[in-house]
TIMI-765315 format. One record per residue (C-alpha): residue number from 1; residue in three letters; chain; x, y, z. Coordinates in steps of 0.25 Angstrom, whole numbers, plus 2048, in hexadecimal, padded with zeros to 3 digits. Layout:
N
+-----+------+-----+-----+-----+-----+
| seq | type | mol |   u |   v |   w |
+-----+------+-----+-----+-----+-----+
| NUM |  ALA |   A |   X |   Y |   Z |
...
+-----+------+-----+-----+-----+-----+
//
This chain:
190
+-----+------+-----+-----+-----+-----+
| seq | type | mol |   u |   v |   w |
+-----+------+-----+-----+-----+-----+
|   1 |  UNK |   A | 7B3 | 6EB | 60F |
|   2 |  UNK |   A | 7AC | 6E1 | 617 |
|   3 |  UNK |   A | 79E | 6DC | 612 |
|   4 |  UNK |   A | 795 | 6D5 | 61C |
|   5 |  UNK |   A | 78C | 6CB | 614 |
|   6 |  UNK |   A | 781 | 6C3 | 61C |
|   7 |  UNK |   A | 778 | 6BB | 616 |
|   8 |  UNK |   A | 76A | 6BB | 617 |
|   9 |  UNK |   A | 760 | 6AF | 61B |
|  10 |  UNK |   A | 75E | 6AA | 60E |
|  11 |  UNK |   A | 759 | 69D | 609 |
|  12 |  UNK |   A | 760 | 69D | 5FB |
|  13 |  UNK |   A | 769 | 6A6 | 5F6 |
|  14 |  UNK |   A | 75D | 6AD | 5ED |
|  15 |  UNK |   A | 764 | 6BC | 5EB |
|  16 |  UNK |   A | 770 | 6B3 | 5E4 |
|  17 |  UNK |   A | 768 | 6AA | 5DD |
|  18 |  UNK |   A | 75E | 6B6 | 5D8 |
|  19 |  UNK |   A | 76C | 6BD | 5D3 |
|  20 |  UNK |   A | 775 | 6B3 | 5CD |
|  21 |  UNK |   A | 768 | 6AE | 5C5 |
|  22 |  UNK |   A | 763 | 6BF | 5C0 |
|  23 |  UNK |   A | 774 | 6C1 | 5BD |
|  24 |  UNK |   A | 777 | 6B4 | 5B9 |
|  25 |  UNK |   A | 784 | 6B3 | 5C1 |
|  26 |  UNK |   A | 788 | 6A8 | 5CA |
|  27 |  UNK |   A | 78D | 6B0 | 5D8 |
|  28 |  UNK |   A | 793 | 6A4 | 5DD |
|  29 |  UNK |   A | 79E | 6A5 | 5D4 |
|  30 |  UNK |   A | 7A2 | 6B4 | 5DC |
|  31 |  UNK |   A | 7AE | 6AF | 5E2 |
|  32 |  UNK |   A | 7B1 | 6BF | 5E8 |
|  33 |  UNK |   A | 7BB | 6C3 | 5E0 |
|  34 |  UNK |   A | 7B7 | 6D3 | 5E1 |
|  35 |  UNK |   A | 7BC | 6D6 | 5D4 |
|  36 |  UNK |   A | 7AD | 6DB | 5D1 |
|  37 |  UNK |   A | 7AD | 6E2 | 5DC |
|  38 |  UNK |   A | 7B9 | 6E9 | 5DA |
|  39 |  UNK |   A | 7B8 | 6ED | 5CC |
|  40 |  UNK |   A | 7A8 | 6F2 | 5CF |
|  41 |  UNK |   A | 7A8 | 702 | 5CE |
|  42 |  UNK |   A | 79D | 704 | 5D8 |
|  43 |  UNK |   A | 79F | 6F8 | 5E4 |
|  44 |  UNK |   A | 7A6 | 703 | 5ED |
|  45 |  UNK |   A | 798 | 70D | 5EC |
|  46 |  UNK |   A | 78E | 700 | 5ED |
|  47 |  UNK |   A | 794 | 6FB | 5F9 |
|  48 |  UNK |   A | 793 | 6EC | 5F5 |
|  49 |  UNK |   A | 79C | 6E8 | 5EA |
|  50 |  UNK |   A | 799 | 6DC | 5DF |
|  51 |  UNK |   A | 7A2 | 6D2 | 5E7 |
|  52 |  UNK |   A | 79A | 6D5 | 5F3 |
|  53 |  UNK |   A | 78B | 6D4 | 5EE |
|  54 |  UNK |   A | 791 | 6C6 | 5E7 |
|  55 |  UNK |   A | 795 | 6C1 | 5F3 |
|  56 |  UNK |   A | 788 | 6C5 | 5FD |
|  57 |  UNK |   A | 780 | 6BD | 5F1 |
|  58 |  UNK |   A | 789 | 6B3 | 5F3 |
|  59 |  UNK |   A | 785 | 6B2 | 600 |
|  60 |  UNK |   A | 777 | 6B5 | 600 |
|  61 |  UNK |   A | 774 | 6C3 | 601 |
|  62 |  UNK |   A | 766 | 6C5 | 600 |
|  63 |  UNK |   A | 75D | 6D1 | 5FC |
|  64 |  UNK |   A | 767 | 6DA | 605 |
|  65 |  UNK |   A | 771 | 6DB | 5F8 |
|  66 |  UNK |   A | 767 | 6E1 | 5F0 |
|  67 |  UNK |   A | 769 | 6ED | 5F9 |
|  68 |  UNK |   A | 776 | 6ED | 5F5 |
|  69 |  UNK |   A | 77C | 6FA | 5ED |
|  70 |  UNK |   A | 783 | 6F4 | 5E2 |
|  71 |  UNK |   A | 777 | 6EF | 5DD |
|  72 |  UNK |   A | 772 | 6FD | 5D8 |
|  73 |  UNK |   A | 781 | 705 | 5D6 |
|  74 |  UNK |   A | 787 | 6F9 | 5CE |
|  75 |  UNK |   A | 78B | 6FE | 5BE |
|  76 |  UNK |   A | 789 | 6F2 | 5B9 |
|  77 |  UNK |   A | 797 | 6F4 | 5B1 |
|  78 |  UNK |   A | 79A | 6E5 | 5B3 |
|  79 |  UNK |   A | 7A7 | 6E8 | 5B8 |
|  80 |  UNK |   A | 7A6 | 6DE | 5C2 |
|  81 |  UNK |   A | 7A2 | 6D5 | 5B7 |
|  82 |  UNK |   A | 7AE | 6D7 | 5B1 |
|  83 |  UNK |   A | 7B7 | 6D4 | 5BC |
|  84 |  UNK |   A | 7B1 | 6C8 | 5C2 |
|  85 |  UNK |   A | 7B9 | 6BB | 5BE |
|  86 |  UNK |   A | 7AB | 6B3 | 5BF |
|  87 |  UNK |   A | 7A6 | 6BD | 5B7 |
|  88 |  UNK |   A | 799 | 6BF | 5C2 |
|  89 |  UNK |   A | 78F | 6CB | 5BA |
|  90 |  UNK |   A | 78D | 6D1 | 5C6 |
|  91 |  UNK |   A | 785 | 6DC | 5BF |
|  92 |  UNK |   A | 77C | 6D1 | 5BD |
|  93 |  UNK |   A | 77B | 6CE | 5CB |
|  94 |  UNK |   A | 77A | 6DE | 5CE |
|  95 |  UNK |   A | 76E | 6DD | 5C3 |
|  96 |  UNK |   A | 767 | 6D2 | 5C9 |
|  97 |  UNK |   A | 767 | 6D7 | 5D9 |
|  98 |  UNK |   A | 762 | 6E5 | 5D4 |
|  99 |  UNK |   A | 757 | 6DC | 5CC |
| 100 |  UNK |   A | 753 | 6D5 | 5DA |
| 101 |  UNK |   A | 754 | 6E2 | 5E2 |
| 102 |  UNK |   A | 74C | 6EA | 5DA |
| 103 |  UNK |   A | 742 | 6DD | 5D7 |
| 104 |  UNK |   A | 740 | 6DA | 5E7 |
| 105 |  UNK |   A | 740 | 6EA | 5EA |
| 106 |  UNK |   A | 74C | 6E9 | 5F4 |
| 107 |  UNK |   A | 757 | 6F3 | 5EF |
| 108 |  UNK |   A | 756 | 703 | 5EE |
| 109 |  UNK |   A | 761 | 707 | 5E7 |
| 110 |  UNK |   A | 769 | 714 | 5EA |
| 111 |  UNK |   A | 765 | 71E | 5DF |
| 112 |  UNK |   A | 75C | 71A | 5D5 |
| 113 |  UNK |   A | 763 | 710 | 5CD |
| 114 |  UNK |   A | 757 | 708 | 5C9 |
| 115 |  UNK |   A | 74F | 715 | 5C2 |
| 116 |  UNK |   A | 75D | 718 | 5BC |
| 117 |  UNK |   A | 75D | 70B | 5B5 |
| 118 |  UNK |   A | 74E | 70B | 5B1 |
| 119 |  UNK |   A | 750 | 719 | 5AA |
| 120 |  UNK |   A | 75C | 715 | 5A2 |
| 121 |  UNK |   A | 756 | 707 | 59E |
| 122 |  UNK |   A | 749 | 70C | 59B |
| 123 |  UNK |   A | 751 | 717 | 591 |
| 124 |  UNK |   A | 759 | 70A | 58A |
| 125 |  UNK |   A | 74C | 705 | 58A |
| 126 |  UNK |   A | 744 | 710 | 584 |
| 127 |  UNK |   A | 750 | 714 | 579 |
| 128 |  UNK |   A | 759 | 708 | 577 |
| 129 |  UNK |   A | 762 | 710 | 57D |
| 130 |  UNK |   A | 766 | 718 | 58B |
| 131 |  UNK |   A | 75F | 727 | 589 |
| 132 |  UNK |   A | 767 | 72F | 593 |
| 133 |  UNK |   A | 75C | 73A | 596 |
| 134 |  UNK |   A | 74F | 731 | 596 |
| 135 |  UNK |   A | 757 | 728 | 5A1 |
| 136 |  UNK |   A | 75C | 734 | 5A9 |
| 137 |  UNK |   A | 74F | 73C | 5A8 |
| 138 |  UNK |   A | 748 | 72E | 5AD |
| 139 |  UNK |   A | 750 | 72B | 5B8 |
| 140 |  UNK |   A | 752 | 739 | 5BD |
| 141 |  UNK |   A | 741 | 739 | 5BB |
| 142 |  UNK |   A | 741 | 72D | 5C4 |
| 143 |  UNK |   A | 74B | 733 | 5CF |
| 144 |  UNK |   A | 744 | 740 | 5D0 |
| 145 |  UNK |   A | 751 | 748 | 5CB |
| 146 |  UNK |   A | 74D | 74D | 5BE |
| 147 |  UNK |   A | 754 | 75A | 5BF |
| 148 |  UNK |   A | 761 | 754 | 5C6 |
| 149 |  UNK |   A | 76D | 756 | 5BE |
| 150 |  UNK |   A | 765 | 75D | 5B4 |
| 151 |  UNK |   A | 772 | 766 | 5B2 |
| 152 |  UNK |   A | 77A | 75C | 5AE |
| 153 |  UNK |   A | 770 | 757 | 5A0 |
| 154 |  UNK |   A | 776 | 764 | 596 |
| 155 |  UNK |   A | 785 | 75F | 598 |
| 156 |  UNK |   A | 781 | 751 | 596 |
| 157 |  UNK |   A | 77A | 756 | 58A |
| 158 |  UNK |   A | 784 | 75D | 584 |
| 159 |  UNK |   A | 790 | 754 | 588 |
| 160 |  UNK |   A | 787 | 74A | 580 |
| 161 |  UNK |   A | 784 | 741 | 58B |
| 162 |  UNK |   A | 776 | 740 | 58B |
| 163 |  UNK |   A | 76B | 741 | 57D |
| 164 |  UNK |   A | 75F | 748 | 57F |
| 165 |  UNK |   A | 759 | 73F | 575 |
| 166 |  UNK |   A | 758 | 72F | 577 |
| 167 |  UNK |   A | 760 | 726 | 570 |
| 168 |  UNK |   A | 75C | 720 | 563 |
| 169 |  UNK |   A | 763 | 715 | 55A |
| 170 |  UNK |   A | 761 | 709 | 565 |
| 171 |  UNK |   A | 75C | 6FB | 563 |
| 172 |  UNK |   A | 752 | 6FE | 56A |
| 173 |  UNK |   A | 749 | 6F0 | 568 |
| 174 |  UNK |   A | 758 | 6E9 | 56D |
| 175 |  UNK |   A | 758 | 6F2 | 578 |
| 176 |  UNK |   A | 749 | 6EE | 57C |
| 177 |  UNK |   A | 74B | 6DF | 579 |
| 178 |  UNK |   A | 757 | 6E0 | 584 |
| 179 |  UNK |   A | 74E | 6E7 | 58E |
| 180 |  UNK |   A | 743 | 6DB | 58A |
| 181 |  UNK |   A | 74E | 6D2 | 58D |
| 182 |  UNK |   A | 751 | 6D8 | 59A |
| 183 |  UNK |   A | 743 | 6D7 | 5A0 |
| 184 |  UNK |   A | 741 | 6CB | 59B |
| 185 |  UNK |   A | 74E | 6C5 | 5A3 |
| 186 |  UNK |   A | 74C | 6CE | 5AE |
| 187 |  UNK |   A | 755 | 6C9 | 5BB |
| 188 |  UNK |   A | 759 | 6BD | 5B4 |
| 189 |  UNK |   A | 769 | 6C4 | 5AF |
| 190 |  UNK |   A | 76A | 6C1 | 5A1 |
+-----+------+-----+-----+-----+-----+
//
């Protein structure tokens, strides 16, 4: 597949700067290898694989790769982490353009991936812990979809794959020191 990058009129290299300095990683040292990009599970649905969004950083890509699908359908599985022999994070960098996008308002993601996240983390947050139904009942709440797939919660239940009650037995003053932590060093990788 053939990838036409242009570059933008930029004075500074700010979207590679801004990233490097939110994932702490160092871009330069990509030397195109592909291995992350052949070992990620969803670069064929995202259009622009890992290697590729390195690379238009490299050369200066400017707010147009915000735009970009593998910003909202990456796992985060870190199997590109894993396979890269300069050991780039690139779920870092992945973390840190959907930061920008969503600080500077530029990326509308396909689905709703962002109140998928809210509702689960505000669970963890809530119970130490992910509670299944609350995370559920709020994102599908936020969609508008409370009665969709309704008909598949009594074969969850009873295959034991989702508790009506929340979790208990969590750390939850560690849990709230990690989320403390977290917006405390917002944007900043570490």
């Amino acid at each position: 597949m053939t990838t036409r990058i242009t570059k933008q009129a930029t004075t500074d290299d700010g979207l590679k700067k801004a990233v490097e300095k939110r994932a702490d990683v160092n871009l330069s040292a990509c030397y195109q290898c592909r291995k992350c990009s052949i070992g990620c599970p969803v670069a064929d649905e995202a259009g622009s694989p890992p290697s590729e969004i390195i690379r238009r950083l490299q050369l200066g890509a400017g707010d147009e790769l915000l735009q970009t699908g593998l910003i909202w359908t990456c796992l985060a599985c870190e199997t590109c982490y894993a396979r890269c022999p300069n050991r780039i994070n690139f779920a870092a960098v992945i973390d840190a353009l959907k930061s920008i996008a969503v600080e500077k308002g530029v990326a509308k993601p396909k689905g709703d991936a962002p109140l998928f996240n809210r509702s689960f983390l505000n669970t963890v947050k809530s119970y130490g812990r992910a509670y299944d139904l609350k995370a559920i009942a709020m994102y599908k709440l936020g969609t508008g979809s409370l009665g969709q797939d309704m008909d598949k919660f009594p074969a969850m239940l009873k295959k034991g794959k989702m508790a009506i009650l929340p979790p208990s037995g969590a750390d939850k003053r560690t849990v709230r020191r990690i989320f403390e932590k977290a917006a405390k060093n917002r944007g900043t990788g570490r």
